[in-house]
matplotlib code that plots the C-alpha trace (Angstrom):
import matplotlib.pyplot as plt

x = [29.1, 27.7, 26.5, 24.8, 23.5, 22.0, 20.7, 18.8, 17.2, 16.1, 14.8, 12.7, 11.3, 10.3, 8.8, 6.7, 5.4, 4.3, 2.4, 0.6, -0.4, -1.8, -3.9, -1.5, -1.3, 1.6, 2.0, 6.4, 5.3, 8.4, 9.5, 11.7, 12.7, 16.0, 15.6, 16.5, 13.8, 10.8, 7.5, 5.8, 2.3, 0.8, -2.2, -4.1, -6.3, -5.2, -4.4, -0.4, 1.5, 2.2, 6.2, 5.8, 3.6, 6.6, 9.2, 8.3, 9.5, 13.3, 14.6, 13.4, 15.9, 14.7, 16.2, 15.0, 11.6, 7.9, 7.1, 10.9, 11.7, 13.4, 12.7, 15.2, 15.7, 18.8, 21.3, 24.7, 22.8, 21.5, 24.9, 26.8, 23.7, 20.9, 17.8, 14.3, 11.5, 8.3, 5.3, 2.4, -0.9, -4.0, -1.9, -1.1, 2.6, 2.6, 6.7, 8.7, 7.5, 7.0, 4.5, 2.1, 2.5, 0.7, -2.2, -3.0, -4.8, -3.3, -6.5, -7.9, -5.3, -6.2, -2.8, 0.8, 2.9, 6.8, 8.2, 11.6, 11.7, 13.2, 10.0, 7.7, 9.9, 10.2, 6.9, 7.6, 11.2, 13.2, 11.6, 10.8, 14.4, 15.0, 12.0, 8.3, 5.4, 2.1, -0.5, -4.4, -7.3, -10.2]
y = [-17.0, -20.5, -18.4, -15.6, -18.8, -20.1, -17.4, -16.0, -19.8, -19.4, -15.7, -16.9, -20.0, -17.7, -15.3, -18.1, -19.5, -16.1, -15.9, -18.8, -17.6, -14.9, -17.0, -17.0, -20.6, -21.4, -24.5, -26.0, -27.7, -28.5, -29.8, -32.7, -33.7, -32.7, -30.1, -25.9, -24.6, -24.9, -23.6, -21.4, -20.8, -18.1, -18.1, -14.9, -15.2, -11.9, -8.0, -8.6, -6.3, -7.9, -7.0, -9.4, -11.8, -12.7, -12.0, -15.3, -17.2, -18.0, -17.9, -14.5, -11.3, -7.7, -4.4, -1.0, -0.6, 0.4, 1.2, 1.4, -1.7, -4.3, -8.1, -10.6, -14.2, -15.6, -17.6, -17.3, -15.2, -12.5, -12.2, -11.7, -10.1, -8.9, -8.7, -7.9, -10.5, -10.1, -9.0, -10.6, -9.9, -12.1, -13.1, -9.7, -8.7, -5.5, -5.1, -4.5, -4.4, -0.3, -0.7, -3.1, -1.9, 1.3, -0.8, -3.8, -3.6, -6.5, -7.8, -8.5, -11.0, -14.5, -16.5, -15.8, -18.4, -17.6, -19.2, -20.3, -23.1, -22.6, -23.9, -22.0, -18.7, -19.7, -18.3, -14.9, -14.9, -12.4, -10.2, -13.0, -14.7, -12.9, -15.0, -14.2, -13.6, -15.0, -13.4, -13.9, -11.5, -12.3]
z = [2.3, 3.3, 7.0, 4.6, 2.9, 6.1, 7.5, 4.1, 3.8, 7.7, 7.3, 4.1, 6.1, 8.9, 6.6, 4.9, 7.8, 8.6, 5.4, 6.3, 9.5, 7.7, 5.6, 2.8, 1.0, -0.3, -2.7, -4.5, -8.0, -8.9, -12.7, -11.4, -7.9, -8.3, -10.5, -9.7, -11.8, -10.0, -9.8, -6.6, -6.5, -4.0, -3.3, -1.3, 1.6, 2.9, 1.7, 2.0, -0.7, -4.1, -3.0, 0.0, -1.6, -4.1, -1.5, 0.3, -2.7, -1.9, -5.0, -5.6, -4.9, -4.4, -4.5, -2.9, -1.5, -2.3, -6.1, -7.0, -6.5, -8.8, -8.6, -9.6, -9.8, -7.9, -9.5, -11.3, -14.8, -12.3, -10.9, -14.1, -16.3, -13.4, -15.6, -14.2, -13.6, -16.3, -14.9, -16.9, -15.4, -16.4, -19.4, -20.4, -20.4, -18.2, -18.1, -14.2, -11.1, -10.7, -13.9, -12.3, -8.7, -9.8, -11.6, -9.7, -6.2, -3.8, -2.7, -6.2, -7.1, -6.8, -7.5, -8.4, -10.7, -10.6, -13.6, -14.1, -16.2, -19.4, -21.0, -19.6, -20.1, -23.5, -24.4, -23.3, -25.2, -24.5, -22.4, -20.1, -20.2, -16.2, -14.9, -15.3, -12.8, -13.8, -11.5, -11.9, -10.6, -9.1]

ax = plt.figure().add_subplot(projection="3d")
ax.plot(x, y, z, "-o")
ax.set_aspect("equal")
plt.show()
């Protein structure tokens, strides 16, 4: 388990520093220094794939591939009770990942908030108790 552990955190390091190299920027605001619920901000300098955009976030788990695919937070509620990350796109709540994959061109998006903090998904109640995904077009 603590191998799987290592290797995920080294695959996601890799996998950000290739982001940056393709002109991705990648800023950590997080709450508290010691805190798990932090905030990633990515910002787009390039045409990479919503998908692989959010896939550089570490604490971010997805499953299958292309439109299909469901984004989850890690952590021990997506073990026990997986529920799907909230999709809000220039503050309007679009639902899953296959609803705005269909309607949002990559290279129009300007940033991408991954929320966590309970504060922040307070706001989107419910439906944003899995996580939520802020992202603003140009």
């Amino acid at each position: 388990m603590n191998l799987e552990k290592n290797i995920n955190n080294k695959l996601s390091l890799y996998f950000i520093i290739f982001l940056m190299f393709l002109g991705c920027e990648i800023n950590k605001k997080s709450v508290q220094s010691n805190d798990y619920n932090s905030e990633y901000e990515i910002k787009n300098k390039s045409n990479i794939s919503l998908l692989n955009r959010v896939r550089a976030n570490p604490s971010i788990y997805i499953e299958g591939n292309g439109d299909n695919a469901k984004v989850y937070l890690k952590g021990v509620s997506s073990i026990n009770f997986p529920k799907e990350i909230l999709f809000v796109l220039d503050g309007i709540q679009v639902g899953n990942y296959s609803k705005i994959s269909s309607m949002l061109d990559p290279t129009m998006i300007k940033s991408i908030r991954i929320l966590k903090n309970a504060v922040d998904l307070s706001m989107y109640g419910f439906a944003g108790s899995g996580g939520v995904i802020e992202i603003k077009t140009k």
